[in-house]
C-alpha positions as CSV (number, residue, x, y, z in Angstrom):
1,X,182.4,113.6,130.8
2,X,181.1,112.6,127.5
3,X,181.9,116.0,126.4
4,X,185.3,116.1,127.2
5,X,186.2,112.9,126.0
6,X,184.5,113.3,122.4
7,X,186.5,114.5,119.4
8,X,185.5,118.3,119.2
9,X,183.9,118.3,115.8
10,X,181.2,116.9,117.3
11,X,180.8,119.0,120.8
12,X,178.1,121.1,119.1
13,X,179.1,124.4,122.1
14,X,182.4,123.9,120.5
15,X,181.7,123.9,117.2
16,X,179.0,127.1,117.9
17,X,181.9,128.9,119.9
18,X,185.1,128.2,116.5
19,X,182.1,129.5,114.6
20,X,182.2,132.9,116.5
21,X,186.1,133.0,116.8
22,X,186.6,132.5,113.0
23,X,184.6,136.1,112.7
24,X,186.7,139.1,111.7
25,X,187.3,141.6,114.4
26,X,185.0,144.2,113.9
27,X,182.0,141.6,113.1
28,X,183.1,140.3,116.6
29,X,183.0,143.7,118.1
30,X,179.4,144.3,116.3
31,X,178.0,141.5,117.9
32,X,179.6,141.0,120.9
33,X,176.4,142.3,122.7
34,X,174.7,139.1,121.7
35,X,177.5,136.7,121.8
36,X,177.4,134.7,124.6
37,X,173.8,134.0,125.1
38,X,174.0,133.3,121.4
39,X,177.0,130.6,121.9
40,X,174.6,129.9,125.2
41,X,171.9,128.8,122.9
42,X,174.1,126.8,120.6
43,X,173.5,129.2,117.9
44,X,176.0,130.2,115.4
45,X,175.8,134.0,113.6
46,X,173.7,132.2,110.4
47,X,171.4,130.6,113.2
48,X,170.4,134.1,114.3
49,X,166.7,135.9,113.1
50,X,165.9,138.8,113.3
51,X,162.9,138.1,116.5
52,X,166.1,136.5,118.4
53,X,167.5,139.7,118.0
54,X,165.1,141.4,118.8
55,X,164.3,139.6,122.0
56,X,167.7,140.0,123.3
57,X,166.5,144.0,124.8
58,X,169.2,145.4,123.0
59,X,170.1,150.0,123.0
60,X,168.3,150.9,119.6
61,X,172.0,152.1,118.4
62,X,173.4,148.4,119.5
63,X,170.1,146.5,117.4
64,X,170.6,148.5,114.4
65,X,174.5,148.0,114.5
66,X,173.9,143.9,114.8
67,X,171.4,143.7,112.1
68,X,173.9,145.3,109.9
69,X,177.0,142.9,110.5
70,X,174.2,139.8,110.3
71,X,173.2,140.8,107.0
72,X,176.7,141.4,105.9
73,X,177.1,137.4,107.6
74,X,174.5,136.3,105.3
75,X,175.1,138.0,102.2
76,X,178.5,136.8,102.3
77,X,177.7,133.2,103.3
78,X,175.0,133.1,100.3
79,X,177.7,133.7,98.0
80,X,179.9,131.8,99.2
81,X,177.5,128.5,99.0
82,X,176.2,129.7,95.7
83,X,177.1,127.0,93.3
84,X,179.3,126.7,90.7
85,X,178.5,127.6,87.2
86,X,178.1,124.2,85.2
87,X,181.2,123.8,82.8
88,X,180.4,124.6,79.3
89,X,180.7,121.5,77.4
90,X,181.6,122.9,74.3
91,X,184.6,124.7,76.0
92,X,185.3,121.4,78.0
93,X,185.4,119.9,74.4
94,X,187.9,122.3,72.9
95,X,190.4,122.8,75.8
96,X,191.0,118.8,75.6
97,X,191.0,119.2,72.3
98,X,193.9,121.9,73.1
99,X,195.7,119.6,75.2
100,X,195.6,117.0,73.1
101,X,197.1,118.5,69.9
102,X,199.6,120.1,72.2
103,X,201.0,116.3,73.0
104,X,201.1,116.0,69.7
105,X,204.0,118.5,69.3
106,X,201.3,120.8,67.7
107,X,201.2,124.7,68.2
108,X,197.7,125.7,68.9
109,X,198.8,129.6,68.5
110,X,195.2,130.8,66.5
111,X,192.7,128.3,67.4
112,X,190.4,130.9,69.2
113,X,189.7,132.0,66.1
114,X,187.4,128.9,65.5
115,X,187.2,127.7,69.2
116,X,185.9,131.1,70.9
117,X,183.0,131.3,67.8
118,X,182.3,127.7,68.3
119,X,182.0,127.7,72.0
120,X,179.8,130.5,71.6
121,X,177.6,128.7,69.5
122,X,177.9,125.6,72.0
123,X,179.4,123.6,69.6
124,X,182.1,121.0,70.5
125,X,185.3,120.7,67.7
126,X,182.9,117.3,66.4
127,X,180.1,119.0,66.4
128,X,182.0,121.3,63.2
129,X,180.2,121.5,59.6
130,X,181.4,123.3,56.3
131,X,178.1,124.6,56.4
132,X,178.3,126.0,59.8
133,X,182.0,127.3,58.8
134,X,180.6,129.0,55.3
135,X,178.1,130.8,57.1
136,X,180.4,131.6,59.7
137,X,182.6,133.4,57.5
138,X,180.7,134.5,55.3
139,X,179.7,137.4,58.2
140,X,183.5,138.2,58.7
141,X,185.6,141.0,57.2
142,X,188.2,139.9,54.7
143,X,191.0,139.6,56.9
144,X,188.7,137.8,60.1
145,X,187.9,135.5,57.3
146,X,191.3,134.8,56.1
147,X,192.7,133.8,59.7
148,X,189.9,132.0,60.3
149,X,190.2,129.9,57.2
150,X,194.0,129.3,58.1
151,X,192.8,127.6,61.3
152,X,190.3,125.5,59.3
153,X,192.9,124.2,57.5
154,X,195.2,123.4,60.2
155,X,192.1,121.0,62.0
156,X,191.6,119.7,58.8
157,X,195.3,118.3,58.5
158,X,194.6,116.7,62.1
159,X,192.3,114.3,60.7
160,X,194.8,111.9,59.9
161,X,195.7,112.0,63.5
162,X,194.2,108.8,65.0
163,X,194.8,110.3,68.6
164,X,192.5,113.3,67.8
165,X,190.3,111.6,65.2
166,X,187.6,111.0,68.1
167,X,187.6,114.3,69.2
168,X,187.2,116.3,65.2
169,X,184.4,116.6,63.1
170,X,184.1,114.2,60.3
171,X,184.4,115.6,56.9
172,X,186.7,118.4,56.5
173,X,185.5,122.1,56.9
174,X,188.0,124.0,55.7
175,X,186.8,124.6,51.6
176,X,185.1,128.1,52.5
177,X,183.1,129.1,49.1
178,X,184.9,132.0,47.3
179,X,182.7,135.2,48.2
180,X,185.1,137.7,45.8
181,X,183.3,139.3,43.3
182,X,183.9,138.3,39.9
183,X,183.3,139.5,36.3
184,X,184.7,141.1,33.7
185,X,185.6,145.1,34.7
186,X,185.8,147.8,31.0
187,X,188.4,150.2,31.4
188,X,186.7,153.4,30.6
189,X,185.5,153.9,27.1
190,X,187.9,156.8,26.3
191,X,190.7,154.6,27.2
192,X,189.4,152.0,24.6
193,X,188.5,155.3,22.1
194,X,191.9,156.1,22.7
195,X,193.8,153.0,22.2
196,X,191.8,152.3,18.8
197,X,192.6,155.6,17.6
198,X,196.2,154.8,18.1
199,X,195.6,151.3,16.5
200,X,194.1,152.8,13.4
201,X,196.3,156.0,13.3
202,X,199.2,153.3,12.8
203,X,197.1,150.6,10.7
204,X,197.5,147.9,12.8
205,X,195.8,144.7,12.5
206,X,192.8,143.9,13.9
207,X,194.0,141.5,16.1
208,X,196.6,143.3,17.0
209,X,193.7,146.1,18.0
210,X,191.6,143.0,19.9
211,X,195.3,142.5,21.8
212,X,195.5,146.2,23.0
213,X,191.7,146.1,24.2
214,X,192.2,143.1,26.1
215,X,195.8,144.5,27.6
216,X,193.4,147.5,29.0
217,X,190.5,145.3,30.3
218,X,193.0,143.1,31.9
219,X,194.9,146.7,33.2
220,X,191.4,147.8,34.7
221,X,190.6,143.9,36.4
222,X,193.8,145.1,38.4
223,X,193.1,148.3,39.6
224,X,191.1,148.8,43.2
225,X,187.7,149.6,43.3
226,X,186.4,152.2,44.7
């Protein structure tokens, strides 16, 4: 009577017998040669080991094909319990960071370039430093670098934002050192042979010669290197 009048969540025959019924069909057909002593026993499929089993005086073809679907049962169930990955804080950090520019009005088309390399580094948008962004970029190619300086700047103009102020790094980050080679770069000296020849053939001045020199040094500085 107590049975019958209890809610059925906690009829423990009924809750071993949903357990059963919730199987797929084949598992069902598997292990429907152990079934009902198994509900019998108030024991659900997870319940089952593999001396209950072998108790039970089953055909050698029926065992085998039981202990298969049970350890499909488990493996399944252990991955479904498996827990969750903890969230990443860093990425927790940038993604409200995200939302937050974005109810600003704010595109954030182009913040994975510094997001994705910070969250890799599990470091939150405060967490940011110019020397973390210098060394950063100094490992990128030139155009990596130049996209990635673009997106600097752009967090760097939302420090005046008092809504994101809280959630940016303090000092701006954005004033990447310039890694371009400088220097001064000779034309080639029978260029300069040439152009003197020319400046003397016609008796030029000498400052007018020191003018056509510089005119083919600054000519070379604009050339690509190879």
């Amino acid at each position: 009577m107590m049975v019958r009048y209890s809610d059925a969540g906690d009829d423990p025959y009924r809750v071993v017998t949903r357990t059963w019924a919730e199987l797929s069909k084949a598992a069902k057909a598997a292990l429907d040669p152990i079934r009902k002593p198994a509900e019998r026993a108030l024991m659900c499929p997870l319940d089952l080991t593999p001396e209950w089993v072998s108790d039970q005086g089953l055909a050698t073809d029926q065992a085998a094909q039981v202990t298969d679907v049970l350890r499909e049962i488990f493996f399944y169930a252990a991955q479904v319990r498996r827990p969750a990955p903890l969230p990443n804080p860093a990425e927790v950090a940038w993604e409200a960071l995200r939302s937050a520019i974005r109810a600003q009005g704010i595109s954030t088309i182009g913040l994975t370039k510094v997001s994705s390399l910070a969250i890799e580094n599990c470091m939150a948008p405060s967490d940011l430093t110019l020397d973390w962004t210098s060394k950063a970029a100094a490992q990128m190619d030139t155009p990596k670098r130049t996209a990635f300086a673009i997106q600097l700047r752009k967090l760097d103009n939302l420090l005046g934002t008092p809504d994101l102020t809280t959630m940016l790094y303090a000092e701006p980050i954005s004033a990447l050192p310039d890694l371009r080679k400088h220097g001064k770069i000779e034309p080639p000296a029978d260029i300069i042979a040439a152009v003197d020849d020319i400046t003397a053939t016609h008796r030029r001045a000498k400052s007018t010669c020191n003018e056509a020199r510089g005119l083919c040094v600054r000519f070379g500085q604009q050339q690509p290197r190879t």
